[in-house]
N, C-alpha and C positions, 0 to 999 in steps of 0.2 A: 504493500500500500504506500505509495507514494504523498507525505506531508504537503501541502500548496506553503512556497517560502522560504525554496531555499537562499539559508546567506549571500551575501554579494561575492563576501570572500571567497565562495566556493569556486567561481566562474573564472576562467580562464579571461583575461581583459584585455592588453594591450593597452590601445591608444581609442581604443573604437568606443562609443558611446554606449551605456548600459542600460538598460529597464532598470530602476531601482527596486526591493525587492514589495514595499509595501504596494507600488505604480501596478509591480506585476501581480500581486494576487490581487488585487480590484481588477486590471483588466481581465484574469483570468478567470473569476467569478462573474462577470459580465459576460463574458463567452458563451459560458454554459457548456461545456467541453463534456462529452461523454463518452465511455467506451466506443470504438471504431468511428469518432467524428473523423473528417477530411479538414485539415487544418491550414491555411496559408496564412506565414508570418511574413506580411511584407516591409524590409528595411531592417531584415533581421538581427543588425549590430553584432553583438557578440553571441549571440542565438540563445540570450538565458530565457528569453519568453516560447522559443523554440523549443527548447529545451523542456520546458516545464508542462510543456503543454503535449509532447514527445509521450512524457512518463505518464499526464494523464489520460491519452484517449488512446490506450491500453493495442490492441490491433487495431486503430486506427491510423490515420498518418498525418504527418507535419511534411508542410513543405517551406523551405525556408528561403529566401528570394535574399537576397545581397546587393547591392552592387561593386563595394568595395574588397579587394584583394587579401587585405588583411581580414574584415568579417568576416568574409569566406574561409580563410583558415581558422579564425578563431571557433566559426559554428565549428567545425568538424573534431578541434580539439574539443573542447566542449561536450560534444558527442560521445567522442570515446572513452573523457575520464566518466564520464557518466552513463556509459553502455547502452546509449540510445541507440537505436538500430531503426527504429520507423521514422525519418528524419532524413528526404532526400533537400541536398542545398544546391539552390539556382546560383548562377553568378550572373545577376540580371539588374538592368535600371527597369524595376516596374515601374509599366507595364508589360514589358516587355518580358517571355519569357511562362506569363502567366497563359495563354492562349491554348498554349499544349496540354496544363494540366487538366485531372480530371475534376466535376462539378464538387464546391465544397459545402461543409456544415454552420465554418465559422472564420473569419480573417481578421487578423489583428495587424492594425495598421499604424508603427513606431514611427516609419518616416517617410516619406514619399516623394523625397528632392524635388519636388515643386510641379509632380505631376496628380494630385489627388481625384481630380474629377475625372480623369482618365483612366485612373485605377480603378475609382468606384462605377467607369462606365464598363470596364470588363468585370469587375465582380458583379455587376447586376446579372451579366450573361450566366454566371461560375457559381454563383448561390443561392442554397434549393430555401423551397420553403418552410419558414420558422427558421432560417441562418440568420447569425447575428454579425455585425461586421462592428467590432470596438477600435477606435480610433485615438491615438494618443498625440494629442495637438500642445507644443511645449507655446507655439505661435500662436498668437488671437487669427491672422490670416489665417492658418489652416481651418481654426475653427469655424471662423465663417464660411470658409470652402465645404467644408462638410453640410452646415446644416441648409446653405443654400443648395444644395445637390438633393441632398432627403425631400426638402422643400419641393422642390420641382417635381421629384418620383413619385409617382403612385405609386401605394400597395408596400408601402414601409412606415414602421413610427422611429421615432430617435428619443435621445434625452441624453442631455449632458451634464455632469458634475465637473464642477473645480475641484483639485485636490492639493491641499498643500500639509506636507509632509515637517515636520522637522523631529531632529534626531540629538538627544542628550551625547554631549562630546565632554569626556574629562581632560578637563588643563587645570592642573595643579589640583587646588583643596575642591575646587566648584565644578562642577556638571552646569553647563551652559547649552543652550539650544543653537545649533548648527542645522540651517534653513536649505532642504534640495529648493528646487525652482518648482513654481507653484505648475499644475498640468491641466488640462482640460480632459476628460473623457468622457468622449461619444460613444452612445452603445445605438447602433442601430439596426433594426430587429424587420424581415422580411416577412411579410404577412401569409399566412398559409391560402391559397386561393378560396 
């Protein structure tokens, strides 16, 4: 049985940007991931949301989309200290890349280099009914990219929360609050016909 949360420190990092871990179980409980879901992580960074989402939808599958050289290596180390094996990684600027895969359950969207209503026009094609596609916007532009895109679609609801994190850091005698950067997440839910 796989716990939702693992430490940051566990992940292999680099230089590439990370889900932090509290970011990752909110978006992963907004997922709604379940044995044999079909999973696309797109902007997969260091693949700890890949990853996690790997260990929970048991035979089902993660596909994990990159565009960066080093992501791409990092998902795969990532993988192996952690013996994912349902976990195939794209090296792709989605949306490109996404076209070939098979139809999914749920997409979790970390970053989207400034193609988002592109992406969300081939996930419209890619997810089945009742998928959820959660979206993690660090930018107010992305957020308004999303919720104008929902806006336009029929046949989806969304909703977003802010989330801001801070994390107790010991210097010296005091525990002081040390602030990540505040996130937007969009959950947006495909209505069953």
């Amino acid at each position: 049985m796989h716990h939702l949360g693992m430490d940051d420190e566990e992940f292999i990092r680099g230089k590439v940007p990370m889900t932090k871990r509290e970011i990752r179980i909110l978006s992963l409980a907004k997922a709604r991931l379940e044995p044999g879901s079909v999973v696309y992580d797109i902007g997969a960074g260091t693949g700890s949301l890949s990853i996690e989402a790997a260990l929970q939808v048991g035979d089902g599958h993660v596909y994990a989309i990159e565009r960066s050289p080093e992501g791409i290596g990092l998902i795969r180390e990532n993988a192996k200290k952690f013996q994912v094996e349902n976990l195939t990684v794209l090296q792709a600027k989605a949306p490109e890349g996404m076209e070939s895969l098979p139809p999914c359950d749920a997409a979790l969207i970390g970053g989207s280099g400034g193609s988002l209503a592109q992406i969300l026009d081939v996930l419209d094609g890619k997810l089945r009914p009742g998928g959820r596609i959660v979206i993690n916007c660090i930018a107010v532009q992305t957020l308004m990219q999303a919720i104008d895109f929902m806006r336009k679609k029929e046949g989806y609801v969304y909703d977003a929360v802010q989330v801001q994190v801070n994390c107790l850091q010991q210097i010296g005698a005091y525990d002081m609050a040390k602030a990540y950067n505040p996130i937007y997440i969009v959950t947006c839910v495909r209505k069953h016909e």
